[in-house]
N, C-alpha and C positions, 0 to 999 in steps of 0.2 A: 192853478194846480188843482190834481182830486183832491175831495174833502179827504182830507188823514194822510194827505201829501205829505211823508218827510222827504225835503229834496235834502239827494247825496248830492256828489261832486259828479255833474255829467263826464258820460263819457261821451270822445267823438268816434263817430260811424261815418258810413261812406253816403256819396249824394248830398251832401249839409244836413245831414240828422244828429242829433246826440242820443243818448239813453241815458236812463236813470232810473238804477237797480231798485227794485218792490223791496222796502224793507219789511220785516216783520208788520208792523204797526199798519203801514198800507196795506199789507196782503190780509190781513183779520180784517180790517174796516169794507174792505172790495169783499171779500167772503161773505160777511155778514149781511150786506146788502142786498148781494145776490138772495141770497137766504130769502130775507123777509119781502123782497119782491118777486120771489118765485111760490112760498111756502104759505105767506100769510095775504088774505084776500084785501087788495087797497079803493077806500073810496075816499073822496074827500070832497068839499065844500067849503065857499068862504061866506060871512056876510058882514055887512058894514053895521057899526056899531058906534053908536052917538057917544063920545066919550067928555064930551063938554065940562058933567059935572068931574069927571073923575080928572081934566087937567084943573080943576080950581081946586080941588081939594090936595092934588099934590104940592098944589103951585102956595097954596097957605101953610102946609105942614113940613115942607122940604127942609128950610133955615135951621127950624127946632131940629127938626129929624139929624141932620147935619149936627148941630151942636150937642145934642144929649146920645146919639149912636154911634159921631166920628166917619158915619158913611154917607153916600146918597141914598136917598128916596126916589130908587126908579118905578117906574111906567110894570116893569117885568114882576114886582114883587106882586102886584093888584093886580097880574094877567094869572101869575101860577094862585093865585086864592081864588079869583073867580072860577080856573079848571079844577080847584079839591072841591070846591062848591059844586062843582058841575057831578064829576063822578063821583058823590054823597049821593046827588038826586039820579044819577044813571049808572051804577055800580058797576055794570058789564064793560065799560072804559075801562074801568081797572083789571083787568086779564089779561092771561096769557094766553095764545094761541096757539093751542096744542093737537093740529092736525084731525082728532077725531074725537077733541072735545075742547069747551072754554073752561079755561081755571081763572074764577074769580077773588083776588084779591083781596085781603080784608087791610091790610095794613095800606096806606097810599104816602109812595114812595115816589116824587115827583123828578124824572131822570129830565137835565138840564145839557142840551147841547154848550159848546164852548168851544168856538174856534182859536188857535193859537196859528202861528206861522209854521208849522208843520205840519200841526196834527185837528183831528175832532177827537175832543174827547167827551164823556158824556157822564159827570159826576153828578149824587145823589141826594136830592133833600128827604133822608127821612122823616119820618113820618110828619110830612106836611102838613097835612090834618090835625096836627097837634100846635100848629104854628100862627101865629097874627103874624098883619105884615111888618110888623119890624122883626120881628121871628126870622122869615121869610127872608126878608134884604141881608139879615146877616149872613145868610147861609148861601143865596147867592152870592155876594161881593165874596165870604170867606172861600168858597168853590172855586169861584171863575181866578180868585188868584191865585188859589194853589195849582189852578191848570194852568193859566201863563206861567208861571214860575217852576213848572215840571214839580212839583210838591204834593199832588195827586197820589195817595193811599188805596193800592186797592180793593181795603172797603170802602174808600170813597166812589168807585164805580159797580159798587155790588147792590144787587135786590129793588134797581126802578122797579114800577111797575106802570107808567106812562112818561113818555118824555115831550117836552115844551122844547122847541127850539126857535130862537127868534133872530131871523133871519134881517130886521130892520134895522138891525147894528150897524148892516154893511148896505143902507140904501135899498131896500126891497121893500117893495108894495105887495109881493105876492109870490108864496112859493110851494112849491110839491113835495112836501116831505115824506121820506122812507120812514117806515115806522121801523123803529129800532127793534133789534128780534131778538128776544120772545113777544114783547108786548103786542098788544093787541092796538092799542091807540100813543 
């Protein structure tokens, strides 16, 4: 399905087709896309990154981290701390893309893609820069279940200002993400 697919009940059409009605939630997700691949200028690149130390060091901390947090210790909490670390040292990631000028950010507000069986939704760790990774993990694990479980507040999806989506949940080595609009990265 499209990303923010909610499937309704198909209907059947003629030839062996069915349809299945855009509901609200797909018609803003297909919108907004259009958006930021028409309005905001996309580049991207990838590069390979020796992560050796960083699996021993979850692979010794994980147990504790489990027993004294009640959560896991993923891979994702030490990606979004190394991107606040990133734009500290390159601020202008933090912006917004406003056609005939960049609004640079002061607060960094890390927007967290989350697929469910319907939808994408895209809730908010604020101010991340204020967080260690176990900071971090709680905010994803607390997120990504309030988005399975449809419990998504929306200020929980209000004032990103970069978003992280990680596409290796589902088997991907590599992917082309739409930046989410307004942001700039």
């Amino acid at each position: 399905p499209l990303a923010g697919a909610e499937i309704g009940e198909p209907q059947e059409g003629d030839n062996g087709e069915y349809f299945i009605d855009v509901t609200p939630v797909r018609n803003t997700i297909a919108t907004r896309m259009r958006q930021s691949v028409s309005e905001i200028p996309h580049a991207w690149t990838m590069i390979e990154v020796d992560v050796t130390n960083l699996v021993v060091l979850r692979n010794k901390l994980k147990q504790e981290f489990i027993q004294r947090e009640g959560i896991n210790l993923t891979y994702l909490a030490f990606v979004i701390k190394a991107v606040v670390n990133a734009i500290k040292d390159y601020p202008i990631l933090n912006s917004v893309w406003a056609v005939n000028k960049i609004i640079v950010k002061r607060e960094i507000n890390i927007s967290l893609a989350v697929g469910t069986e319907d939808a994408v939704y895209v809730p908010v760790i604020k101010q991340a820069d204020q967080k260690n990774i176990a900071g971090l993990a709680r905010e994803i694990d607390s997120l990504t279940k309030k988005a399975r479980t449809g419990k998504l507040s929306p200020d929980d999806m209000q004032d990103g200002t970069f978003t992280v989506n990680n596409t290796g949940s589902f088997g991907s080595i590599l992917s082309r993400p739409i930046i989410n609009y307004p942001q700039a990265a």
